[in-house]
C-alpha positions, 0 to 999 in steps of 0.5 A: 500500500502506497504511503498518503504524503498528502498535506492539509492545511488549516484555514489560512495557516501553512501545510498540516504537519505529519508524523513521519510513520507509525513508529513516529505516531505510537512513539509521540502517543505514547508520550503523551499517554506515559506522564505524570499519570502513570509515574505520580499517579497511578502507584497512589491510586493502586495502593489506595484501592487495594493493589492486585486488584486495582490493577486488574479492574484497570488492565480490563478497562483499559482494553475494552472501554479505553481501547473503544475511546482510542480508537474513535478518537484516532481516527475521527482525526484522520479521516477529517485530518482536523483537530477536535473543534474542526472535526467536529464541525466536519459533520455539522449537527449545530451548535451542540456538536461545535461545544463537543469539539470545544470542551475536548479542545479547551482541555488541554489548553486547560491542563497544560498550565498545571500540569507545568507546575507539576513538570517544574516541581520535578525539574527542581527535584532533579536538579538536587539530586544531581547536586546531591542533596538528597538529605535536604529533599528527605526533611520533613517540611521540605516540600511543603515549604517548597511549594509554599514560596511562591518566586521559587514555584514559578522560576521552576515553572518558568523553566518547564514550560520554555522547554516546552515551548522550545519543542513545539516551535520545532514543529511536527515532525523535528519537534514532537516526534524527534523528542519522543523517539529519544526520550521515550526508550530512555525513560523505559530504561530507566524505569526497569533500573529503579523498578529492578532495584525497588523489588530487590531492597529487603522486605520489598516482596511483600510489596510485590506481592500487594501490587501483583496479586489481585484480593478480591476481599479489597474490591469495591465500587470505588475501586471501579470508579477510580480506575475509570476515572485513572484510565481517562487521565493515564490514557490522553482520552478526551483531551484533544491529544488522539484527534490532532495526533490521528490527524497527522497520521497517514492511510496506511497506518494501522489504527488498532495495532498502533491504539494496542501497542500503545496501550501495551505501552502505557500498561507497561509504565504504569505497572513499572512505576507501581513497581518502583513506589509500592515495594520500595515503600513497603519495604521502607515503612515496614509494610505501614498501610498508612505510608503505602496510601499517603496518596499523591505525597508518595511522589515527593515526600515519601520516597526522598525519604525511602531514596535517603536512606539506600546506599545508592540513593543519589544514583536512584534518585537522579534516575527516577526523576529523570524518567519522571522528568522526560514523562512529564516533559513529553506529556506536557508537549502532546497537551500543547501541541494539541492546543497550538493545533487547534488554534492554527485550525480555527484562528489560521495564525501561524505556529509561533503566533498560536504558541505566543498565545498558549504561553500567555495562557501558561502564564495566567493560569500556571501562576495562579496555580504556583501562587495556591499553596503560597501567596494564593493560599487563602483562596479555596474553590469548593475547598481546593487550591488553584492547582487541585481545582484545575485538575478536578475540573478538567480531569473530573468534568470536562473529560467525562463531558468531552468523551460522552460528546465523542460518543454522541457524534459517533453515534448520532452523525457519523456512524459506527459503520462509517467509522469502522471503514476509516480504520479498515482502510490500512487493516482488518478492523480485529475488534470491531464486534467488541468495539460496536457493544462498548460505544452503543451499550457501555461507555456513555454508562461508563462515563456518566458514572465518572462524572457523577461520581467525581462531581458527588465526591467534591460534593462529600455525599460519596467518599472516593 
């Protein structure tokens, strides 16, 4: 089958860029599906909610709801080579279906201000490894004052968010792919060497153990839900990201293949990361349930304790924020690249305009979210600081909304027929049966109970 070289362009706006092939696209996904999602979150939520079993709720959804979303998503964007609001727009429906292509655009450009913040805590992390001050990392207070002084919190963020910025400019294919296919196998590598330590420290099997083998005793509702809500986050789904990526793709490239192989590789890092936190804790706390569901503080306040007191501490240390660093890095690229996309589709600016106007957007609300646990520290929506109430509305509401309206659009004006053709174009569609039951009868259920759950959480009539 020959290769589709042809260029769309975006109202106004230069030639639509292109991944150079699949190894390209499946790298620049996996990417932005491998971030602060897998390394940060993922290992706090599993812990929490019972380990083996957790596990197992997720690694179902993740292949039957998450491979359905993938999917769609992918390849609503190649078939209308647009970014969510223009492919919505695609196949008319009215104002209705232009708020759909919005809300999965607004995402992102939401997202990425916050998500810097959090890249820019990790630079800082890194940097004190490497300076080997891990006894200063290990203090009790040391985070919270860190996230407290406020001209510190926003130098880091400051920093971040430039090498973001840096990438996108590049463009396609010389920015986003070129950096994924280099940071993307280094951060596997270093993974397996924290992960493969972590399991081998004394006491660490038990935690192994915990995480690996599913207690059916420990199962509950909650446990569903939070994997739902963890496979959204974990996923890049409704975000935006899938649409612009599927854009930038080719005819030949096979759209299940490459939603498995990134679903594979997704699972592989989230499963590592609970393999380097949940055993080294274990082994650390002496198997205190208190310590292993310390939730997201597990990240920054707990294992610089646990990296402290090894003997090669510094040496994992470096190489764990590293991995963190490139996963952070390369997701926060798929997030603004996906924001930058839509802006040169729907405004017909030029790339660095709309990567001015997304810097200016980074500053506003990246500040506001620095500013939360210092300057700001007064100002509590719905009892969240900025930066948890960006996350809760993006993650906890828009997300749900984004991906109920992927499923109405399919459903009501494009086809599953119709899309079903689009990723039979470069292969057998292996899983269309499956495919056909979840997007009809499954996942508009599945995401209403997101939503309601999380936003009844907040609300403190469910306790999540």
């Amino acid at each position: 089958m020959k290769k589709d070289t042809r260029q769309t362009k975006p109202q106004g706006g230069s030639a639509r860029g292109k991944f150079s092939g699949r190894l390209g696209y499946v790298l620049s996904v996996a990417g932005s599906a491998v971030g602060l999602g897998n390394i940060w979150r993922f290992p706090y939520l599993a812990a929490k909610y019972g380990g083996g079993i957790f596990l197992l709720v997720y690694l179902l959804l993740t292949v039957t709801f998450g491979y359905v979303l993938i999917v769609s998503e992918t390849a609503l964007g190649r078939m209308t080579g647009k970014s969510p609001v223009g492919a919505f727009q695609s196949f008319g429906g009215g104002r209705a279906f232009r708020f759909g292509g919005w809300i999965n655009a607004l995402v992102p450009m939401l997202i990425v201000p916050y998500y810097s913040v959090i890249g820019g805590w990790v630079l800082k992390y890194l940097v004190e490894y490497l300076s080997g001050h891990r006894a200063r990392l290990a203090a009790d207070s040391y985070f919270t004052g860190f996230i407290a002084s406020s001209g510190s919190v926003e130098l880091w963020f400051l920093l971040f968010s430039a090498a973001v910025l840096f990438v996108i400019l590049a463009g396609v294919k010389q920015g986003v792919e070129r950096v994924s296919k280099v940071m993307m196998p280094v951060l596997i590598l270093l993974a397996v060497f924290v992960a493969g330590y972590s399991v081998t420290r004394p006491g660490a099997l038990e935690g192994v153990k915990y995480f690996l083998v599913p207690d059916f005793k420990s199962f509950s509702w909650m446990t569903v839900v939070a994997a739902m809500g963890q496979m959204f986050y974990s996923l890049s789904i409704a975000m935006g990201v899938l649409y612009t990526y599927g854009s930038y793709i080719g005819k030949d490239v096979d759209i299940e293949r490459s939603t498995t192989q990134v679903e594979l590789f997704d699972t592989g890092v989230a499963m590592l990361g609970g393999m380097m936190i949940i055993p080294a804790v274990f082994a650390f706390s002496g198997g205190d349930m208190s310590a292993l569901q310390a939730g997201p503080s597990l990240t920054f306040i707990t294992l610089p304790k646990i990296f402290d007191s090894m003997g090669m501490g510094t040496v994992v240390g470096v190489a764990f924020f590293l991995m963190f660093f490139f996963a952070a890095l390369t997701s926060s690229i798929s997030l603004m690249e996906t924001s930058v996309s839509t802006l040169e589709d729907e405004l017909g600016w030029s790339r660095p305009r709309c990567c001015l106007l997304m810097a200016a957007v980074m500053l506003v609300f990246g500040s506001l979210a620095c500013l939360g646990y210092g300057a700001l520290d007064f100002v509590r929506i719905f009892g969240m600081a900025f930066l948890d109430f960006f996350d809760f509305l993006t993650n906890s509401v828009m997300m749900p909304v984004a991906a109920f309206s992927t499923c109405v659009l399919i459903l009501s004006r494009v086809g599953v027929d119709r899309l079903a053709q689009e990723v039979e174009l470069s292969s057998a569609f292996r899983r269309k049966g499956m495919y056909r039951f979840f997007l009809k009868y499954l996942a508009p259920a599945c995401i209403a109970i997101i939503l309601v759950s999380s936003i009844a959480n907040v609300l403190g009539w469910i306790s999540l």
